[in-house]
C-alpha positions as CSV (number, residue, x, y, z in Angstrom):
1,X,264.8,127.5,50.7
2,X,261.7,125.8,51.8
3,X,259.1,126.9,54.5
4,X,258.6,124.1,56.9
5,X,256.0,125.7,59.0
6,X,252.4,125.7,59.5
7,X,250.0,127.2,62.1
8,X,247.0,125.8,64.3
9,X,244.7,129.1,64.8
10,X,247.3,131.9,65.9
11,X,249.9,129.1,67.3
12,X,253.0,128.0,64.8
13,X,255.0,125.8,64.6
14,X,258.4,126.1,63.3
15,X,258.0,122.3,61.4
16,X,255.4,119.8,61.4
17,X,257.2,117.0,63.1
18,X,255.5,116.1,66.6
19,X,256.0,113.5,68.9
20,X,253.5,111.5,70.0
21,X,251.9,111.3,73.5
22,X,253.5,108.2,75.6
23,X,256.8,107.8,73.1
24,X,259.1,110.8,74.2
25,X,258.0,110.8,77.6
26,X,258.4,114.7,78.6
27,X,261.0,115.5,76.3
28,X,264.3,115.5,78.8
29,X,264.3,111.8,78.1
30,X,265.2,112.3,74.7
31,X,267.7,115.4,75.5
32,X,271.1,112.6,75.1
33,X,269.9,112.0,71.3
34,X,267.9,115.2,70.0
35,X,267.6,118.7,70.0
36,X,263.9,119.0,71.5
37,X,263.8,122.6,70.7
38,X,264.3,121.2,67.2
39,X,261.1,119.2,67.0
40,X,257.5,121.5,65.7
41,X,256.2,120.2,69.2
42,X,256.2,117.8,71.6
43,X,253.1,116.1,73.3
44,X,254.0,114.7,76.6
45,X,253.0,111.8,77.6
46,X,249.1,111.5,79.1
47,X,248.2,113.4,82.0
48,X,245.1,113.0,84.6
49,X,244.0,114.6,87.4
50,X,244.7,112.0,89.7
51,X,248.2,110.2,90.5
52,X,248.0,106.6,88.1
53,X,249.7,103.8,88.7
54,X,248.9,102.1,85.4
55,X,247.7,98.8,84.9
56,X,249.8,95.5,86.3
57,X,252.3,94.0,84.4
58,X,252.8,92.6,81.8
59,X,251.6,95.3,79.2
60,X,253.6,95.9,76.5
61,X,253.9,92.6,73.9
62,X,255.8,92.7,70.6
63,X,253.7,92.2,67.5
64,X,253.6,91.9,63.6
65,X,254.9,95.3,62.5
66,X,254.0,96.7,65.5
67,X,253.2,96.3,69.4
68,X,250.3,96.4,71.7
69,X,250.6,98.3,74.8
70,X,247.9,98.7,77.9
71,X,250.6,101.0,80.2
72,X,246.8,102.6,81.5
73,X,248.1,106.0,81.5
74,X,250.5,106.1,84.2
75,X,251.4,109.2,85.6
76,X,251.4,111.7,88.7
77,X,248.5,113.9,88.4
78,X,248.1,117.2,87.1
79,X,249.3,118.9,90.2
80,X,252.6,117.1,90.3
81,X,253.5,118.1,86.6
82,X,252.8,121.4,87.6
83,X,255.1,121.8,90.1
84,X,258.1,119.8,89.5
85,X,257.5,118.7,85.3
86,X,256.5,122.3,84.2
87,X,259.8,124.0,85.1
88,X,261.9,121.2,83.7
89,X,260.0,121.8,79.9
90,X,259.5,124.7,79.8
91,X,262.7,126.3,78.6
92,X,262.5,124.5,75.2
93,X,262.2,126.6,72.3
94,X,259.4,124.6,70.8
95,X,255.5,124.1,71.4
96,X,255.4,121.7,74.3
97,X,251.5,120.2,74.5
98,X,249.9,117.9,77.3
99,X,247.9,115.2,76.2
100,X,245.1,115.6,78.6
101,X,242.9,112.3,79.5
102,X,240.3,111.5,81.9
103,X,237.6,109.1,83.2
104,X,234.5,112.1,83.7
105,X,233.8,115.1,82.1
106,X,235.1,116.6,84.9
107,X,238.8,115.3,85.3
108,X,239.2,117.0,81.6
109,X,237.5,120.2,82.9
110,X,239.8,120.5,85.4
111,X,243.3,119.5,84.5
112,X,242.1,121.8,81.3
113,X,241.4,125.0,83.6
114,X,244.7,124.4,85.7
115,X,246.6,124.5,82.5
116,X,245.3,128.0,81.1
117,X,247.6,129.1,83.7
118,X,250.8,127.9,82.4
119,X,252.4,130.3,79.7
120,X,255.1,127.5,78.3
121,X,252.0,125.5,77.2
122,X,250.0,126.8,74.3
123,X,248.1,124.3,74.2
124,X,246.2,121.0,74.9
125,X,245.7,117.5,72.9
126,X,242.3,116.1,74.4
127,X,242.5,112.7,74.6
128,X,238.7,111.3,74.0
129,X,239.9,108.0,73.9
130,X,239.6,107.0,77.5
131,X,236.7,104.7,79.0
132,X,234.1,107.1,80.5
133,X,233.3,105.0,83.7
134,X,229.9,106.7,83.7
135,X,229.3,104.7,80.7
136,X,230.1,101.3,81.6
137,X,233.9,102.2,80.0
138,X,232.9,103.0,76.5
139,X,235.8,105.3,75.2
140,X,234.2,108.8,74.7
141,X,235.5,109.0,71.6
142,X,233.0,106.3,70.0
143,X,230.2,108.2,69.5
144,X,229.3,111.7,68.6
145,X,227.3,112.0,71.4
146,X,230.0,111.4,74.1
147,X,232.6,113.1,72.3
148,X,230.3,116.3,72.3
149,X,230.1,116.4,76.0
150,X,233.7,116.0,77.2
151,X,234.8,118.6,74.3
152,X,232.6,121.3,74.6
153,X,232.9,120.7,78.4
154,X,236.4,121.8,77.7
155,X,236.1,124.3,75.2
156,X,233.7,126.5,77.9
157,X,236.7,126.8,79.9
158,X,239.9,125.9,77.8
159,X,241.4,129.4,76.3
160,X,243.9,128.3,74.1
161,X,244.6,126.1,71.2
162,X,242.7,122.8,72.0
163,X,243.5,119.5,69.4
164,X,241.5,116.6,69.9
165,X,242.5,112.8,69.8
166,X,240.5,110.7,67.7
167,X,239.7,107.1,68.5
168,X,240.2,104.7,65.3
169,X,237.7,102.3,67.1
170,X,235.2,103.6,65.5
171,X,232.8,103.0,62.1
172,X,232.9,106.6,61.0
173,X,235.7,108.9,62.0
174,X,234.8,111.5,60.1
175,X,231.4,112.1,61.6
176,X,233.3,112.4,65.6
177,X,235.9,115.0,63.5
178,X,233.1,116.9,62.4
179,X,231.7,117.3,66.2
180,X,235.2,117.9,67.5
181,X,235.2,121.1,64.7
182,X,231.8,121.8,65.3
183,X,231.9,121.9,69.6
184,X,235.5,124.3,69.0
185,X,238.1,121.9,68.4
186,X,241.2,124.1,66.8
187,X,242.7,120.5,64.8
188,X,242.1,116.8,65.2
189,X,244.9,114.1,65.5
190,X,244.1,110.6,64.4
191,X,244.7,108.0,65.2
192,X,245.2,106.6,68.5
193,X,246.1,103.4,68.9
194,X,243.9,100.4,67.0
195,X,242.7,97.8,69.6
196,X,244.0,94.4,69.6
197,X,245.1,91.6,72.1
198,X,248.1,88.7,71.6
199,X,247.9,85.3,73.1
200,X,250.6,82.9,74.1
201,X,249.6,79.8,72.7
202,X,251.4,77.4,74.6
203,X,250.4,78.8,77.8
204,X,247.0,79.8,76.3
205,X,246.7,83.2,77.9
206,X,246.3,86.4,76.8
207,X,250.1,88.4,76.5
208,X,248.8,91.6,78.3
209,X,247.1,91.9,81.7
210,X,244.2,93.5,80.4
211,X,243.8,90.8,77.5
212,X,243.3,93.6,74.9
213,X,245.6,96.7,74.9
214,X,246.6,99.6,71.8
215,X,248.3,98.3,68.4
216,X,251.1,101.0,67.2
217,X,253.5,100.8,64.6
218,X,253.7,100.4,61.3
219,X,250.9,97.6,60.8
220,X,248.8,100.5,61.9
221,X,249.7,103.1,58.9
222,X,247.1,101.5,55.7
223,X,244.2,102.4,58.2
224,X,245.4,105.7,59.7
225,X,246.1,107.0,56.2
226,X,242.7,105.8,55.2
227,X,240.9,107.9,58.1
228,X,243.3,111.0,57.6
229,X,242.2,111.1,54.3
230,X,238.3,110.7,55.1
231,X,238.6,113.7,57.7
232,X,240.1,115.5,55.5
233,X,236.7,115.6,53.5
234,X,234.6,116.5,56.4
235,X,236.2,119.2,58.3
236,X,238.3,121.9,57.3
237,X,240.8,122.2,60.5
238,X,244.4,121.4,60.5
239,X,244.6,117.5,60.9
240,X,247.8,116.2,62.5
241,X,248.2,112.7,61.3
242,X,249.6,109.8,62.8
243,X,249.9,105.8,62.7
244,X,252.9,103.6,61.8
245,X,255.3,107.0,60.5
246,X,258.8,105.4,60.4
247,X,260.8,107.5,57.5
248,X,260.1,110.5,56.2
249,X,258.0,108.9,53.4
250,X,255.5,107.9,55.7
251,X,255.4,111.7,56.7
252,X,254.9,112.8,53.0
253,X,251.8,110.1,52.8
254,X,250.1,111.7,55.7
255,X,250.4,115.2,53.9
256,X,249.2,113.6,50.6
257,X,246.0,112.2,52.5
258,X,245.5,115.8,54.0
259,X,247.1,115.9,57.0
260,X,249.0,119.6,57.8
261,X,251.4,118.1,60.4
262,X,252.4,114.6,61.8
263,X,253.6,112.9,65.1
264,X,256.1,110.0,65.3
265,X,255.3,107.7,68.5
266,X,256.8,103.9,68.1
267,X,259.6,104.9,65.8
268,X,261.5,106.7,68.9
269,X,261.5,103.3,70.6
270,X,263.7,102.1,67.5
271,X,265.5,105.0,66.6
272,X,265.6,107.9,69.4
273,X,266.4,110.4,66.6
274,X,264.0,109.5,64.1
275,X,262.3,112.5,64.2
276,X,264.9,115.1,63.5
277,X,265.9,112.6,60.6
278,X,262.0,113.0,59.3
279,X,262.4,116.3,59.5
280,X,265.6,116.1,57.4
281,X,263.8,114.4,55.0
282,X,260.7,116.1,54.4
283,X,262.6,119.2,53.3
284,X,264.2,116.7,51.2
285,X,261.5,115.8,49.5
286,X,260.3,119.1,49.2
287,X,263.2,120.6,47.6
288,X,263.0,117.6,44.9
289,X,259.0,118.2,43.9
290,X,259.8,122.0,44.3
291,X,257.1,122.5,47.1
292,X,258.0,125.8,49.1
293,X,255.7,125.3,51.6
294,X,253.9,122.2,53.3
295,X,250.7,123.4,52.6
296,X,251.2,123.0,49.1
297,X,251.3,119.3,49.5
298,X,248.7,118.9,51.8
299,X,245.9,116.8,50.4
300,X,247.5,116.7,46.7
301,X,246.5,113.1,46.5
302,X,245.8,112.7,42.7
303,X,242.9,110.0,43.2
């Protein structure tokens, strides 16, 4: 009764309801409480070139609506998810998407051209908020001049669909979405995780490890809305939106502000089938404001 899908260049997606990068691990985590090949997509958690161990413990601290996190991307490597993740994954009748990060221009090159290889991948979520250690750490997704190298590095040898993370960290968003469109980017997804540090009073030290870390959840949403909806104005690319989306309401905000599809990250620490229950309710929703299709919601913010 109502059409639940949408496309990113030639790829669709059955429904817009993504997972984010780092919340659903690979997807056989989650295979106890959900359908996976249920889900629009899935985008496993970071991947690097290199094995990472992550940064020491502790780094993960509860928060105000929310929680800070500073796991540092720990994972296998690239060649490791090849060749025992890849055939685990990629039997799911959904899109399944690696979130690929990087400290060089040249880790994201090549984890990028080892993945053109793998048919049950379509494509890619470039992660351009990691610290580019040939720049003193400064994430290369603060400027538009560091987020132009690292994606049209990529896109010269990156065949299929390529999304781009956006840092939030940032004074203007929309000016980095308009480079990510403009060096090939096929969508953006924003946001990434807002930084911010907690501090135990009585022992007057810093929670996490690394002092600062990532703030999820939903004390994240007023200001992930507020950037979906100023991207929306500068670049005319799907936008997958995400920040702080607990119910399905949050969802329908997202495709009021102009967002085409959404991911769900800290929800599926609190509710493991939270996103199948979004999905539910969207076509809810739609059914109720007789919308056939989710593009006729998107961006029908009546400012």
């Amino acid at each position: 009764m109502v059409d639940l899908s949408f496309k990113i260049k030639d790829l669709y997606f059955k429904n817009p309801v993504l997972t984010a990068s780092g919340t659903f691990g690979y997807g056989p985590e989650f295979d106890d409480f959900v359908d996976v090949s249920e889900l629009g997509g899935v985008i496993v958690k970071g991947t690097t070139l290199e094995h990472r161990e992550g940064n020491p413990y502790p780094r993960m601290a509860e928060t105000p609506s929310g929680m800070l996190n500073a796991v540092g991307l720990q994972n296998k490597g690239i060649d490791y998810f090849i060749k025992h993740i890849y055939s685990e994954i990629k039997s799911y009748k959904t899109n399944m998407i690696v979130n690929v990060s990087g400290s060089a221009v040249k880790d994201y090159v090549e984890v990028a051209e080892k993945l053109n290889h793998l048919d049950a991948i379509p494509a890619i979520e470039l992660n351009i908020s990691c610290p580019n250690v040939k720049e003193g750490g400064m994430a290369f997704g603060t400027s538009c001049e560091s987020a132009q190298s690292v994606i049209s590095a990529v896109r010269k040898v990156y065949k299929k669909v390529m999304i781009v993370k956006l840092s939030p960290n940032v004074t203007d968003i929309a000016s980095i979405a308009k480079t990510a469109e403009d060096e090939g980017a096929d969508a953006v997804s924003l946001i990434n995780t807002l930084l911010g540090m907690a501090i135990d009073a009585e022992k007057r030290r810093p929670i996490l490890s690394t002092v600062t870390g990532g703030l999820s959840g939903p004390a994240v949403k007023p200001v992930a809305l507020r950037m979906v909806w100023q991207v929306s104005k500068a670049v005319k690319i799907p936008i997958i939106g995400l920040g702080g989306i607990m119910n399905a309401t949050d969802a329908i905000e997202f495709f009021l502000a102009g967002a085409s599809a959404i991911q769900i990250g800290t929800a599926n620490f609190i509710d493991p089938e939270i996103s199948i229950k979004v999905i539910k309710g969207i076509e809810e929703y739609m059914l109720r404001h007789n919308f056939k299709t989710i593009d006729e919601m998107v961006g029908k913010l009546e400012c």
